[in-house]
N, C-alpha and C positions, 0 to 999 in steps of 0.2 A: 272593551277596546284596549284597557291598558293591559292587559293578561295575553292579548292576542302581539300587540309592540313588543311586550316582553320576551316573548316565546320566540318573536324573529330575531331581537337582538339577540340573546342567548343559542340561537340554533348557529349564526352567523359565525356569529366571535368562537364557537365550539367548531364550526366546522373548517373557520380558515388557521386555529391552532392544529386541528388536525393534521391539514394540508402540510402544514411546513412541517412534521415529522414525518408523512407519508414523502414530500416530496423528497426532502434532503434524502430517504433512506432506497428511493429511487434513485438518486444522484449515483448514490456508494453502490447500486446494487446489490441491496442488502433484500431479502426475503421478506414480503410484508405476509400475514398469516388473515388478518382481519381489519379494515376500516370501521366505525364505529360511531355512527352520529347518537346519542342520548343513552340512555341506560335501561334498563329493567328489560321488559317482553320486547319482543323482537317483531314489528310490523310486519316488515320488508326486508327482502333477500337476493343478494344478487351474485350470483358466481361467477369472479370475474379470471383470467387463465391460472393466475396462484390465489389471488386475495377474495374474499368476503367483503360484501359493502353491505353494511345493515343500518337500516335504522329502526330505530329501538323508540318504546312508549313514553319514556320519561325526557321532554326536551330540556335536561340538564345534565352535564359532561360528554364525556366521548371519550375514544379510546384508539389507539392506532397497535396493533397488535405485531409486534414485529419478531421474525424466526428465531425462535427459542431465545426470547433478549434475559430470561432467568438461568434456564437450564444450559448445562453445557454439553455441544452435539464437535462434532469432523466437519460439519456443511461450512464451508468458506464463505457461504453467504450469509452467515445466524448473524446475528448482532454482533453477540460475544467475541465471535471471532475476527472482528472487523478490527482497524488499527484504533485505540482509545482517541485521538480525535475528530476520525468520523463519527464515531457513536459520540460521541459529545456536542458535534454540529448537528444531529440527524435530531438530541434530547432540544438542544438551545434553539431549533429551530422555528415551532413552536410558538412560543413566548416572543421571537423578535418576530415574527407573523400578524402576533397579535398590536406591541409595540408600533406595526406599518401599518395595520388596518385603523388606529387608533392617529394616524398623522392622516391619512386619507379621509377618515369622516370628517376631520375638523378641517382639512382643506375644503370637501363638502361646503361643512356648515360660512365655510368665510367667499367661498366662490359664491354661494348665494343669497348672500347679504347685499343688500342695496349700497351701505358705504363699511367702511373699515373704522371702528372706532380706535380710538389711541390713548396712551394716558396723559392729555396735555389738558387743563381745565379752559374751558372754554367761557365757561359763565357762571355765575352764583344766584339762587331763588332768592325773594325775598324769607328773609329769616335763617339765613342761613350764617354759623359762626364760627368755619373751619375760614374765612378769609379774614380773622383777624389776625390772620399768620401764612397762609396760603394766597396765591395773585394769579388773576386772567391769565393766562400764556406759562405758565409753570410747567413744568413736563417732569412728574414722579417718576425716579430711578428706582427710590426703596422705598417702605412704609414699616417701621420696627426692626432695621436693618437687614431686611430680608427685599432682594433685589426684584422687582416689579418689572416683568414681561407683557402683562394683559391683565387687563379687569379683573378678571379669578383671582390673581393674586391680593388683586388690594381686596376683594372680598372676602379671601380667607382670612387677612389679619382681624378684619371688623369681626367676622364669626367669632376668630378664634379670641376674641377682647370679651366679645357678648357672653361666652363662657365663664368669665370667669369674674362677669360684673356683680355689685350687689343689688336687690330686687330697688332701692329707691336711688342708683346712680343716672341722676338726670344727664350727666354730660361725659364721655368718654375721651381719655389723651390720646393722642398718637408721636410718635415723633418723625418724618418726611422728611426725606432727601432729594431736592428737587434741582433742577435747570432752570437759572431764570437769569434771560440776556447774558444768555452764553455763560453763566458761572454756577457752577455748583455747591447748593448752598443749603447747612442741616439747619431744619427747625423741630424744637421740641417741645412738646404739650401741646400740638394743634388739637384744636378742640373740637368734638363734634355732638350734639345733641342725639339722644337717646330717647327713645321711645316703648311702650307696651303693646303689643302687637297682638291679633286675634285668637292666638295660642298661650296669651298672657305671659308672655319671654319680653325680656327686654333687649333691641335691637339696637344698632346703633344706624343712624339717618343721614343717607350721601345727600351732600347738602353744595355739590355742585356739578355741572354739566361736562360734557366729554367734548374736545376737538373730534372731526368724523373727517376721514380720507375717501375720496373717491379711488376704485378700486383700478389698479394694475397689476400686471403678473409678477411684479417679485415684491411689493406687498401684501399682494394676497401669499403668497409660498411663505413671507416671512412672518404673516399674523398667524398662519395654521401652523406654523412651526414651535412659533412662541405659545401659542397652545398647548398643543400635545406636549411642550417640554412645562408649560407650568402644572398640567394636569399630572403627571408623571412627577414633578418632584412636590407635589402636595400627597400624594397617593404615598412617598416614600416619608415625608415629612410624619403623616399618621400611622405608617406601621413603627417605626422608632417611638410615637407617644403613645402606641397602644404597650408595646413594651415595656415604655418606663409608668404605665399604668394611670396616664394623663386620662384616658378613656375606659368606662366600664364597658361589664356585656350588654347592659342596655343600651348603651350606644351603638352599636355593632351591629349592622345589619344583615340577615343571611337572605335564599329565595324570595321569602314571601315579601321580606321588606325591602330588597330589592323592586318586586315585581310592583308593592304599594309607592315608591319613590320616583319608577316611569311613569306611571300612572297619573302621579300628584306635575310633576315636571310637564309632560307631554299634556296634560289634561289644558294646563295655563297656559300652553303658548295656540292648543285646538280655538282654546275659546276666544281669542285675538286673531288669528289666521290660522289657514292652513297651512303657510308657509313656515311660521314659525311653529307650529307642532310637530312639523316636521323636522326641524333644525333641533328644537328641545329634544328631540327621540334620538336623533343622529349626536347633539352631543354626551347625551347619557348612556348610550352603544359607545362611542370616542371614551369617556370614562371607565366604563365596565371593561372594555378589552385593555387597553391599557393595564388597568389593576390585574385582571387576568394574566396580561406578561411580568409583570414585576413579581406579582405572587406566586405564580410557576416556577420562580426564579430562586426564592427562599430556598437555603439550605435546609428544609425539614423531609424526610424522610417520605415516601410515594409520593411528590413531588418531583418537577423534574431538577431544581436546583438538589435535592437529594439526588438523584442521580446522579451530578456534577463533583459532589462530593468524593463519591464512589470510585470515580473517573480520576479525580486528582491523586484519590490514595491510590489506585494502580499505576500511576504515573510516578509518581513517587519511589514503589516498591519496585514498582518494574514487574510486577506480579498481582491478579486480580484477585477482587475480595471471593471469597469462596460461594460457588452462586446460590447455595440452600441460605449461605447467612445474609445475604444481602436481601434475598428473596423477604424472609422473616423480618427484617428491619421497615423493609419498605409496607408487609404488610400489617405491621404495629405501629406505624405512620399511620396509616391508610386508614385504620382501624380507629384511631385516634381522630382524625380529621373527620371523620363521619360523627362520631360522640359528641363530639364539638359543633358540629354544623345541625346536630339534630336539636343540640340544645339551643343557638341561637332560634333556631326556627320554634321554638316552641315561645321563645321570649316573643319572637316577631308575630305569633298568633295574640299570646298576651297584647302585644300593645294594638292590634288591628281591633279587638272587643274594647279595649279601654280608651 
């Protein structure tokens, strides 16, 4: 089941980044050569009055093949010869494709939620020792001074603490920026009780209740909004710490551990309802595409943010990079990215036996 989830999300998210390079390069009338759902052997074939639509064995990337965008020809319509900010909107198109399909799931998932939760505390459990600083009616702005749009966020902080606690810290700090009776007010070292959890990690335990809104249309638009923008700046938050090397490669997930992470998500919201394993599926597609546009967007070379690169030096020079050399950079990028993702996947087999 989770392999068959996966294969929708990933066909999805690959086929409406396509689209927005297919479509923009229709806008320009620009020459499309081939469409391109998956990769390896080719199913299906369709000849359509210029383009090829194929889908291919492997449902992982795709490709939009457009007239001679390497080599350079006289056709008015090749890529190359197009003016460098249409081929720049036809590359960027893509990625912000993804970017909208990524606010649409999570409007999805909040249109069909019974109420709209918020970040205002409602209630504390018995036992619980974040209100020895925290109160009823509070409404969280920030948590580690990082500004608090939705749940996700105060979850990330708690993850990102649990990283880095030691195996006997019973209690973890926070410090909270909250609204309470109209005034803005920081507290520091709210406490909250920690726990060891079934994978023997120690977590840290929300130890109090959420205010919940009854839904209308510009709280629902503006909870799916706060969404998609907290997913998007935690997605930008850990490529900056994979950089400064906060994360290893065993952290790093590629296909397979992808495809084991719907599975484990979507598996936990099947066995409470349908409804919710629907929503866990819809927000791990809202995540995946998301990361999909930010990542496309990287300056790294066979990427499209390397293309953009490309674009700004000919913008620049007022003269394009010569197309054999760019051709070779993108495909020693290319090259590069495969070596890289062959190796997480072997990590990701690694940790699926162990």
């Amino acid at each position: 089941m989770s392999i068959i989830i996966a294969i929708l999300i990933f066909a999805i998210i690959i086929l409406v980044h396509e689209i927005g390079h297919f479509s923009a390069a229709r806008l320009f009338n620009m020459r499309v050569i081939s469409f391109n759902l998956g990769m390896g052997p080719t199913l299906l074939k369709k000849r359509g009055k210029e383009t090829v639509y194929q889908l291919k064995a492997i449902p992982f990337g795709g490709s939009c093949q457009l007239g001679e965008d390497i080599e350079e020809t006289d056709d008015p319509r090749d890529f190359r010869n197009k003016p460098v900010w249409q081929r720049a909107i036809v590359i960027v198109a893509g990625a912000v494709l993804n970017l909208v399909l990524g606010f649409v799931l999570c409007l999805i998932i909040v249109g069909t939620s019974e109420r709209i939760d918020t970040t205002e505390i409602r209630f504390f459990p018995e036992g619980a020792i974040s209100n020895q600083q925290l109160q009823i009616g509070d409404k969280i702005t920030h948590v580690n001074g990082m500004r608090i749009f939705t749940w996700v966020d105060i979850s990330y902080q708690f993850v990102n603490t649990e990283m880095r606690m030691a195996e006997d810290e019973d209690i973890a700090f926070f410090e909270f920026t909250v609204i309470r009776n109209g005034e803005r007010m920081q507290l520091e070292n709210v406490p909250f009780l920690t726990r060891v959890n079934e994978e023997s990690k120690r977590e840290v335990v929300f130890d109090f209740g959420r205010v919940w809104e009854d839904k209308m249309f510009f709280n629902v638009i503006s909870r799916a909004a706060g969404e998609a923008f907290s997913l998007s700046r935690l997605i930008i938050i850990t490529l900056f710490d994979l950089i400064r090397g906060t994360y290893g490669l065993n952290e790093i997930a590629g296909p397979v551990g992808v495809v084991s992470a719907i599975g484990e998500v979507s598996g936990a919201g099947f066995s409470r309802s349908f409804l919710e394993g629907i929503q866990n599926s819809l927000f791990m597609a809202a995540l995946i595409s998301i990361n999909v546009g930010i990542f496309n967007l990287l300056p790294i070379p066979a990427l499209d943010g390397g293309r953009l690169v490309f674009f700004g030096i000919e913008a620049i020079r007022r003269e394009p990079v010569k197309a054999e050399v760019e051709g070779m950079i993108h495909w020693i990028g290319f090259g590069a990215l495969m070596l890289f993702m062959l190796l997480i996947t072997v990590l990701d087999i690694g940790k699926l036996f162990s």
